[in-house]
LOKOL-837373 format. One record per residue (C-alpha): x, y, z; residue in three letters. Coordinates in steps of 0.5 Angstrom, whole numbers, plus 2048, in hexadecimal, padded with zeros to 3 digits. Layout:
BEGIN
XYZALA/...
END
This chain:
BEGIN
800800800UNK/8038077FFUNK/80580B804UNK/800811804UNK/7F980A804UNK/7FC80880BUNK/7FB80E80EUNK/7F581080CUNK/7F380980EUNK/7F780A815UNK/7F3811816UNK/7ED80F813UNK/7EC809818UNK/7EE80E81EUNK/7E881381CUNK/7E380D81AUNK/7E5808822UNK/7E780281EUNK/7EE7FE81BUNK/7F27FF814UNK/7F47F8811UNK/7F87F980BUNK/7F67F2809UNK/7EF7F280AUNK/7E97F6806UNK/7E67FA808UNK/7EC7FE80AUNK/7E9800811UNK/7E47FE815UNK/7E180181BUNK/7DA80281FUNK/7D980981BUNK/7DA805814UNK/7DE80280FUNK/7E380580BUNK/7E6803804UNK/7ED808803UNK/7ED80A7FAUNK/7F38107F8UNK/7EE8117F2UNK/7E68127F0UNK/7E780D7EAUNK/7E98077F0UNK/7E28087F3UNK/7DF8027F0UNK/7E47FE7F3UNK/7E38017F9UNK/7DB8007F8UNK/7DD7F97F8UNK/7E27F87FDUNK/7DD7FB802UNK/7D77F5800UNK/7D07F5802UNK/7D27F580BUNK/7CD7F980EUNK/7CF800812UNK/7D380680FUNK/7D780680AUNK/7DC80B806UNK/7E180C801UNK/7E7810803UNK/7EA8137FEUNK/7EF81A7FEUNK/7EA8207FEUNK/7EC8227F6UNK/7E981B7F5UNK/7E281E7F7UNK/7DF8227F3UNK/7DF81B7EEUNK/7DE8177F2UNK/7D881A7F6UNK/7D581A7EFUNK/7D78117EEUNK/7D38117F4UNK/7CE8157F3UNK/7C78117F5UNK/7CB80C7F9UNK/7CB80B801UNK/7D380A801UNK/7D5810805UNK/7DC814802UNK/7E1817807UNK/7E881A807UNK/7EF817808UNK/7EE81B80FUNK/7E7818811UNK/7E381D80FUNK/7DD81B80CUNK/7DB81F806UNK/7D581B804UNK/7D181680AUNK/7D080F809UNK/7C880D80AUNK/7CA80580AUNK/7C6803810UNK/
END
């Protein structure tokens, strides 16, 4: 994984309460929800995909240029959108 991935995982498992498993999808599990970490909006199927059908909020995490693009790929979804620092730009509505 690159560098800047596992950081972003680190810190985002922080914000959420839950654990980074560089081995495992999704990237982070916590009781606020899971978290799949992409570099870019192209990567966001991908992302779709490695988080499945669990229940409980779900997010893609990807850096905050990556959103106004990836904002319109998830238009009309429940997987919510955060940044690599936690924030969430777009909530997820998975119960």
């Amino acid at each position: 994984m690159a560098k800047s991935h596992d950081q972003a995982a680190r810190r985002i498992a922080k914000v959420f309460g839950g654990r980074y498993r560089p081995n495992k999808s999704p990237d982070v599990k916590g009781p606020r929800g899971r978290v799949e970490v992409k570099s870019t909006a192209n990567e966001i199927t991908e992302a779709l995909r490695q988080l499945g059908g669990g229940s409980g909020p779900a997010y893609v995490a990807l850096p905050k240029p990556e959103h106004p693009k990836a904002l319109k790929r998830l238009e009309g979804r429940k997987t919510g959108l955060t940044n690599y620092r936690g924030n969430i730009t777009k909530p997820s509505t998975r119960k």
